[in-house]
N, CA and C atoms as a LAMMPS dump frame, in Angstrom:
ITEM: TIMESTEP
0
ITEM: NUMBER OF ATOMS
336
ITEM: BOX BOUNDS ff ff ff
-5.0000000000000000e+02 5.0000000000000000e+02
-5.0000000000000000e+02 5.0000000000000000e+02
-5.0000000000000000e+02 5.0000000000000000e+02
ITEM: ATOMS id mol type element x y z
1 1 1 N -343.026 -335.505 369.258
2 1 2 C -342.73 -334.831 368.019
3 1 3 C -343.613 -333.599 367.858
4 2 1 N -344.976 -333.624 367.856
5 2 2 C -345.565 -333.036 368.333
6 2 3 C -345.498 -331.06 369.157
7 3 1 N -344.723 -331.674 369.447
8 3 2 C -344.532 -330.475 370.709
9 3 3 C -343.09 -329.921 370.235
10 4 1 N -342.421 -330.465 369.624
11 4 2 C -340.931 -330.033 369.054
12 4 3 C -341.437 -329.394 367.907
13 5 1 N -342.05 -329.241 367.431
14 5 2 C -343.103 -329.156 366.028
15 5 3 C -343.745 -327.706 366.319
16 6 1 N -344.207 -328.087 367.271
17 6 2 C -345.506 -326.265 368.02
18 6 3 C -344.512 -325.728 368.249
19 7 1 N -343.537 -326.075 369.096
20 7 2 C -342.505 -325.34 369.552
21 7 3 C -341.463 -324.423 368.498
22 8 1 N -341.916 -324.907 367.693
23 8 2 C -340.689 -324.465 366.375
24 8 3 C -341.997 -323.042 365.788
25 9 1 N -343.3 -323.91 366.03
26 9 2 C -344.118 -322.632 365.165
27 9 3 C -344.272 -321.113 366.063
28 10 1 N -344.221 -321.673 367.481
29 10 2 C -344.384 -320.643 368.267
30 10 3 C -343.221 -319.876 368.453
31 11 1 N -341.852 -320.452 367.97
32 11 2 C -341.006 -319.006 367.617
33 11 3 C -340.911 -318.558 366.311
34 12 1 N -341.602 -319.097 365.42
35 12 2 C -341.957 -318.767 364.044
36 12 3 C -342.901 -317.641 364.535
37 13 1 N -344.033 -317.734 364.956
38 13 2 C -344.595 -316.505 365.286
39 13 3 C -343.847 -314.967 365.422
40 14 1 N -342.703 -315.624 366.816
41 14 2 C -342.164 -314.11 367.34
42 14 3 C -341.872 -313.709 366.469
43 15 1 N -340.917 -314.449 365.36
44 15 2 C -340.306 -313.768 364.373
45 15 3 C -341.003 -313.149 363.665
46 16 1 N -342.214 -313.619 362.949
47 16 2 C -342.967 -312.907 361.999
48 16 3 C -343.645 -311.581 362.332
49 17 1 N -343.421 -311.331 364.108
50 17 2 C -344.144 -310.395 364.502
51 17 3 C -342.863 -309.541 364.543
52 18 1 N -341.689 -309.891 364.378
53 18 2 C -340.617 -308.785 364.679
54 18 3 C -340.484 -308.788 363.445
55 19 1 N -340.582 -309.006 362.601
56 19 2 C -340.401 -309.056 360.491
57 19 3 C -341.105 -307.775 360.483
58 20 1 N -342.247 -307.69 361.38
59 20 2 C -342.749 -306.143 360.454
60 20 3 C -341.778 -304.76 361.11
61 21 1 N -341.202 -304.582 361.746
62 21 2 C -340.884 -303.842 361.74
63 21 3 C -339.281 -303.823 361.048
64 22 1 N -338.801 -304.74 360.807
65 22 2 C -337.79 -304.844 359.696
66 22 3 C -338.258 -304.835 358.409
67 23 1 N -339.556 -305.295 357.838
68 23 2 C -339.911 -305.193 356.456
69 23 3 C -340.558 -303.57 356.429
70 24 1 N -340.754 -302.643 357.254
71 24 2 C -341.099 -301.257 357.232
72 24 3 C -340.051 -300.393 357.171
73 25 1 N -339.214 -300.795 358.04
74 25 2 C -337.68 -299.597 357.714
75 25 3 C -336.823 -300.094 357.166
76 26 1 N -336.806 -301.41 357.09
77 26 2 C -335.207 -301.681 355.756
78 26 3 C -335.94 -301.773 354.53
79 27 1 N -336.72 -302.077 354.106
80 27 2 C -337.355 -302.737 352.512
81 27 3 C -338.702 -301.252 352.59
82 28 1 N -339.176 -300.431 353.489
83 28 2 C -339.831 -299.52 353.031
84 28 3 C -341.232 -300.469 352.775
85 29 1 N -342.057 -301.123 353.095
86 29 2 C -342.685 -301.736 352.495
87 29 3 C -343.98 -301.222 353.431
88 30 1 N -344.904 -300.956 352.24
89 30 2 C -345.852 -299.981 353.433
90 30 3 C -346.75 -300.683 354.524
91 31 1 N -346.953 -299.547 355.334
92 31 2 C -346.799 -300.6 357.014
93 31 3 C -347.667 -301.091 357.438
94 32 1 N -349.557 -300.634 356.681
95 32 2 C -350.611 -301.626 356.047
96 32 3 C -350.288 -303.231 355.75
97 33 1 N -349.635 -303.217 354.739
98 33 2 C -349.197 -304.277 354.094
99 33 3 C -347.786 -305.304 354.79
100 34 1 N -347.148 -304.284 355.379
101 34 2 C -346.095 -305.468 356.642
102 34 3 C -347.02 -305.486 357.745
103 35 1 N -347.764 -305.019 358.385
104 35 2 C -348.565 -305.404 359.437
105 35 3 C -349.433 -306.545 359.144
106 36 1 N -350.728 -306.257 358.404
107 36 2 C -351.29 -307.59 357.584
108 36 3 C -350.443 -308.592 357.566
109 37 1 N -349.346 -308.89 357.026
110 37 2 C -348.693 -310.074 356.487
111 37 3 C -347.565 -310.466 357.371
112 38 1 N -347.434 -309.966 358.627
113 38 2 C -346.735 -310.174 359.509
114 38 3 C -347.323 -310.447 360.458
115 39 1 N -348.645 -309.947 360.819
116 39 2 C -349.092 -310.448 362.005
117 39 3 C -350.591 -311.131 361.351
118 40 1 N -350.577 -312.007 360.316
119 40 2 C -351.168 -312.682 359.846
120 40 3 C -350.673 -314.33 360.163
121 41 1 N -349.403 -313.822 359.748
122 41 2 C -348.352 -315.064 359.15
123 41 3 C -348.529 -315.6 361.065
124 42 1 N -348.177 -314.938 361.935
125 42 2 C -348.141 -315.195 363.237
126 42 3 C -349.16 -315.774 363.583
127 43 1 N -350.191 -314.86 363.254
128 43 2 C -351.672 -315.519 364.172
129 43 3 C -351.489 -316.668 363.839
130 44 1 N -351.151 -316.764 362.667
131 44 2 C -351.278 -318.649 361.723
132 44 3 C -350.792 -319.37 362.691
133 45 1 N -349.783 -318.886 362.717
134 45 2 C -348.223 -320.082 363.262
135 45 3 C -349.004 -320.583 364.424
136 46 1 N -349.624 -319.773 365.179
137 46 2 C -349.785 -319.767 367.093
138 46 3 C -351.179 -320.435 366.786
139 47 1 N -352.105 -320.584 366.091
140 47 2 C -353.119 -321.36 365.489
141 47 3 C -352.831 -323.19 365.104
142 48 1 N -351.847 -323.18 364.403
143 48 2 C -351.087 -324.121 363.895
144 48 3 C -350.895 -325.035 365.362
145 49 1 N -349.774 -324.225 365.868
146 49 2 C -349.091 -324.888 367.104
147 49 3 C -349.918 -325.391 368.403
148 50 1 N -351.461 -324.046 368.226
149 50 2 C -352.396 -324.791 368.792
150 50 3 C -353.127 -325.739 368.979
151 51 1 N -353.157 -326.504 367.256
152 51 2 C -353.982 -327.491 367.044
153 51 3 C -353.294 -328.379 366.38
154 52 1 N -351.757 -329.046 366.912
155 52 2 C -350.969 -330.053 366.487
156 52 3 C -351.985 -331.045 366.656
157 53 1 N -352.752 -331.368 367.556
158 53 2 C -353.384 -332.728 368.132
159 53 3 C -354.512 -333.073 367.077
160 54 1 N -355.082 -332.019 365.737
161 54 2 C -355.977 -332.38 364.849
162 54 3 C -355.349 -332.568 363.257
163 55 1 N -355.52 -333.501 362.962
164 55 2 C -354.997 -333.43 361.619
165 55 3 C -354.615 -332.669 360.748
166 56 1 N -355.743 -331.562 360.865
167 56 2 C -355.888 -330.25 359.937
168 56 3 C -354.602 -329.431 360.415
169 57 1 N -354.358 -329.517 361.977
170 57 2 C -353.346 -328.973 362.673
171 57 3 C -351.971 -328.941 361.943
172 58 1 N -351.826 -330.458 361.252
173 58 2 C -350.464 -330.461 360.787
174 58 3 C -350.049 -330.253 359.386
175 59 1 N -351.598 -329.813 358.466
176 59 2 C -351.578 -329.078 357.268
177 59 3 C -351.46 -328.166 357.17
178 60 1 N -351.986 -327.011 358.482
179 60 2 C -351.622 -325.933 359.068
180 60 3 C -350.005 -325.514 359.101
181 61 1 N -349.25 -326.102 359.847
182 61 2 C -348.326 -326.008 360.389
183 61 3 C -347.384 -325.908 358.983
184 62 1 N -348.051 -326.947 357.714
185 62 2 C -346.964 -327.092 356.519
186 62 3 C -347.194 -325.42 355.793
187 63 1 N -348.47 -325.101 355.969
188 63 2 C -349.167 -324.1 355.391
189 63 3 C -348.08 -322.836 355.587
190 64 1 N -347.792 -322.834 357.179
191 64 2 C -346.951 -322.019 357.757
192 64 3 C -345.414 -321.345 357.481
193 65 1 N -345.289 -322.558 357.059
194 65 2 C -343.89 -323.046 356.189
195 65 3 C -343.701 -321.976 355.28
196 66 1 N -344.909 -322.389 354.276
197 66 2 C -344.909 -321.645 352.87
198 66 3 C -344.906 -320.2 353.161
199 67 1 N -345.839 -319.89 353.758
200 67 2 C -345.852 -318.679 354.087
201 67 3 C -344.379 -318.079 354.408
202 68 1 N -344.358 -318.443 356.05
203 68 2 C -342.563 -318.039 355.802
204 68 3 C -342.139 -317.66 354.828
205 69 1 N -341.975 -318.476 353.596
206 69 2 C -340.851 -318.331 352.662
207 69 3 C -341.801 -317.315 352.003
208 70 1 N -342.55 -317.409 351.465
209 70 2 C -343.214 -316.516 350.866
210 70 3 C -343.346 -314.738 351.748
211 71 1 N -343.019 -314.518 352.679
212 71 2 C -342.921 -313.122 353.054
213 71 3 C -341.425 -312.94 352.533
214 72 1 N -340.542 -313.386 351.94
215 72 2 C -339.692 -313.347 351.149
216 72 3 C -340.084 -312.281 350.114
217 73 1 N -341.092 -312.397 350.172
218 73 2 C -341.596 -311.206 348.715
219 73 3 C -341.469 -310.035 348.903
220 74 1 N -342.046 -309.515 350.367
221 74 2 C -342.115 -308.391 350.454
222 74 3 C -341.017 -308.011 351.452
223 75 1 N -339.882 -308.532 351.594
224 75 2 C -338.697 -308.491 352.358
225 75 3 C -337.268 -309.665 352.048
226 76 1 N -336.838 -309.379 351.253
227 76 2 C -335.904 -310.58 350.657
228 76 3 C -335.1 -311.608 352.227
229 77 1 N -334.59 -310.968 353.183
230 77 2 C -333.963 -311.613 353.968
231 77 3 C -334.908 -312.534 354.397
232 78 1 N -336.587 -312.109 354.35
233 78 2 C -337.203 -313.638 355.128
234 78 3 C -337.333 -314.834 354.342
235 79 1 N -336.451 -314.762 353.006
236 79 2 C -336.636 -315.846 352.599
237 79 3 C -335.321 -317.112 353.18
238 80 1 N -334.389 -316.624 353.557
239 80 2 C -333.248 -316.851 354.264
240 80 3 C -333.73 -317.437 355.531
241 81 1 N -334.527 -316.196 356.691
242 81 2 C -335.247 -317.095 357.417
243 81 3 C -336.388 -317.804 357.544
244 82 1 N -337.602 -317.902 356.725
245 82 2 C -338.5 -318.735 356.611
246 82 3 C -337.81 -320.2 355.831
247 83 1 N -336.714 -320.151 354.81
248 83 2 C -336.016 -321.245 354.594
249 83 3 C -335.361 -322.269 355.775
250 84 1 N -334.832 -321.057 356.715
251 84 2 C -334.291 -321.877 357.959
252 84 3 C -335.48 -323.102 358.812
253 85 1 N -336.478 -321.63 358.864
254 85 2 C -337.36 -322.453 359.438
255 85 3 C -338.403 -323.804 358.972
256 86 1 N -337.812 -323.654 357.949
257 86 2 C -338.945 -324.892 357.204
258 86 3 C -337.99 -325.705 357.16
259 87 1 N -336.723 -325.364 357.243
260 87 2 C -335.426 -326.762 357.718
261 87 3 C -335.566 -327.361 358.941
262 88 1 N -336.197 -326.53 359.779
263 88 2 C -336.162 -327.264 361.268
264 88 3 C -337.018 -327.864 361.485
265 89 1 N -338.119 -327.143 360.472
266 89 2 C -339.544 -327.776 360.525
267 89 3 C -339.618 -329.301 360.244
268 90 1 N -338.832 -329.458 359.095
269 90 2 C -338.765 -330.597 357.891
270 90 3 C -338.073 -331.675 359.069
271 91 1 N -336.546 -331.245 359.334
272 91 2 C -335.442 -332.024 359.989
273 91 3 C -336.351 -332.165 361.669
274 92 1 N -337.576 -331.541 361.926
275 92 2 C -337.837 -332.461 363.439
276 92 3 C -339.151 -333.244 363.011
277 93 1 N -339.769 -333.062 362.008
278 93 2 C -340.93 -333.981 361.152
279 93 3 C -340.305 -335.371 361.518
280 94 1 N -339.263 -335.824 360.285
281 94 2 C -338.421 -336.453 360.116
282 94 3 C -337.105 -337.471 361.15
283 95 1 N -337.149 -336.732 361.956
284 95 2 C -336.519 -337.155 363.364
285 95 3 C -337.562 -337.761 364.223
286 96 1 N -338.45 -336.671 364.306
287 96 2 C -339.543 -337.237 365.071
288 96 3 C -340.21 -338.521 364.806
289 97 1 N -340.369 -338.973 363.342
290 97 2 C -340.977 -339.434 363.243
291 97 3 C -340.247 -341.172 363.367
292 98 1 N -339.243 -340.918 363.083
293 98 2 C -337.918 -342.091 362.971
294 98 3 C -338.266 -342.612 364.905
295 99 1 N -337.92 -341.427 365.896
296 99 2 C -338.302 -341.215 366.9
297 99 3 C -339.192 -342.104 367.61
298 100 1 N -340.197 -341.857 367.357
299 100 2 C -341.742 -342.733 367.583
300 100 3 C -341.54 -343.711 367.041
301 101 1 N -341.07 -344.261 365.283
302 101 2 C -340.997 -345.608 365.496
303 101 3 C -339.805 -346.753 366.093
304 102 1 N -338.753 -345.947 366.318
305 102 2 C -337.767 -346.92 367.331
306 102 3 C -338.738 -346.663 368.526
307 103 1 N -339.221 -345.824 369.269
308 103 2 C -340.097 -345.955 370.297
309 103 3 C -340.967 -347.257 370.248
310 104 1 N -341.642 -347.41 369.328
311 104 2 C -342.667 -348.32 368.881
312 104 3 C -341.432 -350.019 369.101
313 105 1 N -340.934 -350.125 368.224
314 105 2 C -340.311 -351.133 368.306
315 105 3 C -339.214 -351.733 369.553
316 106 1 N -339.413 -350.716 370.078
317 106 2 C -338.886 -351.394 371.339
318 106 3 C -338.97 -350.097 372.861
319 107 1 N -340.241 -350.915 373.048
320 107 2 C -340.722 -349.627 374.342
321 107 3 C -339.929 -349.937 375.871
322 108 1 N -339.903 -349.256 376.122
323 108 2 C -339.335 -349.58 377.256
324 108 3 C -339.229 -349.765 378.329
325 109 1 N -338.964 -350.727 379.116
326 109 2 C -339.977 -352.122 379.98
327 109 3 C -339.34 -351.033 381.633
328 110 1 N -340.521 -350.571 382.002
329 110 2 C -339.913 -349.496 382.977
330 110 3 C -340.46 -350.878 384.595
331 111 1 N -341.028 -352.119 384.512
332 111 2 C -341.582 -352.584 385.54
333 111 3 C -340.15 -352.88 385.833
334 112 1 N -340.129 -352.968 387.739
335 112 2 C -339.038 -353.355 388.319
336 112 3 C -338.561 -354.794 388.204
């Protein structure tokens, strides 16, 4: 789950790093302020995805979420996609976690 999880943040990154140059020429939003918050939002994500394996890792990762939606502010369409992404986020949490416990309850007997 884990790794379906990083994996989701580490194209959350690309995106947030290609957001600034859509939040500079469609929304005008000055390019101080889409740089900061675009390649902020990224460093996060790739931080996040780095440290799934620590607890803090996966408060991170929710942290990430918000954000997403929140560059919504200074570019309306990322609220469309940071929404997406906190759907995939949510829907492989949730899978995953269902995941691991049918895993748990019945592992699977690989001896010949």
């Amino acid at each position: 789950m884990a790794r379906a999880l990083a994996a989701n943040l580490a194209f959350e990154a690309i995106v947030f790093a290609l957001a600034i140059a859509g939040m500079i020429q469609v929304d005008a939003t000055p390019v101080g302020l889409a740089v900061a918050a675009g390649a902020g939002a990224a460093v996060l994500a790739v931080v996040a995805a780095g440290t799934y394996r620590k607890m803090w890792g996966w408060w991170l990762g929710w942290l990430v979420q918000v954000i997403g939606i929140a560059l919504g502010l200074l570019t309306p369409w990322m609220y469309a996609i940071g929404a997406l992404f906190a759907g995939l986020h949510v829907l492989m949490y949730v899978l995953g976690r269902r995941i691991d416990a049918l895993g748990r309850q019945h592992p699977l007997d690989l001896a010949p």
